[in-house]
N, C-alpha and C positions, 0 to 999 in steps of 0.2 A: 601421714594423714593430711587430707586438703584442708584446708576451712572456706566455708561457705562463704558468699557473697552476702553478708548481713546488714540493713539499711541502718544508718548510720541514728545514734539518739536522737542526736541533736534534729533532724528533717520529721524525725516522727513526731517529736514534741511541737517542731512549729506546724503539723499540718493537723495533731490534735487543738491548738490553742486557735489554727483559721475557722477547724468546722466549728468549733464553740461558738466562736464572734459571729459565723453567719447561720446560726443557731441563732443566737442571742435577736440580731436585727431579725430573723424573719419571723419572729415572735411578736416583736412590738410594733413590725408592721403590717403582719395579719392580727391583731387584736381585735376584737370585736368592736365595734363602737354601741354605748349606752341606745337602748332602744327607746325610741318615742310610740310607746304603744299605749293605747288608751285602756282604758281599764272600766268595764260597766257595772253598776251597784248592783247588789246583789241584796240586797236591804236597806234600809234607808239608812246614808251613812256610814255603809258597810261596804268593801274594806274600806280605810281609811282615804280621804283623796278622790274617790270614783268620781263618774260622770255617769249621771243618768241618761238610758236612753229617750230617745220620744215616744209616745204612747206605751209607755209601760210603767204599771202600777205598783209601787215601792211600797212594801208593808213595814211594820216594824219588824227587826230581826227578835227570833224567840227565845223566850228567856229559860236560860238552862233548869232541868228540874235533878232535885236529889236523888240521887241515885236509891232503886229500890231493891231490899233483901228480899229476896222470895225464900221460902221454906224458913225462915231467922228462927235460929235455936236448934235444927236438924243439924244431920249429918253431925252427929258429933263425934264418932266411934271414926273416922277416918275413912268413911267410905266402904267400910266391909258390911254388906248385910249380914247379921245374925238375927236370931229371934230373941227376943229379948232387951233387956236393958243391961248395957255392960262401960262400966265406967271404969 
């Protein structure tokens, strides 16, 4: 039997450890850089930090209301209609 020409460990371990390293730098030198983007309110004060634009009129942001039960006390049988009352 021949044996094949097989590349040796040792070359494939260093050309795994080269594409890592220039993995690794071209990572942290296409990173994005922090954007300077302005951000306009959307309520007075709202988000946190904005900038108002010119000619526009900043109301108060609204205030959340309690959530409402419609039907409260229904469906209690699980959702099957029958006639009757069945508990």
């Amino acid at each position: 039997m021949r044996r094949t020409n097989i590349v040796p460990a040792k070359s494939v371990t260093v050309a795994g450890i080269a594409a890592s390293l220039m993995l690794g730098i071209a990572g942290v030198a296409l990173s994005p850089a922090p954007a300077k983007a302005v951000v306009y309110c959307t309520y007075v004060g709202y988000p946190q930090g904005c900038v108002a634009r010119a000619g526009v009129v900043l109301r108060p942001r609204p205030v959340a209301r309690a959530a409402v039960r419609h039907n409260a006390g229904g469906n209690l049988n699980g959702g099957v209609n029958r006639v009757g009352v069945r508990r």
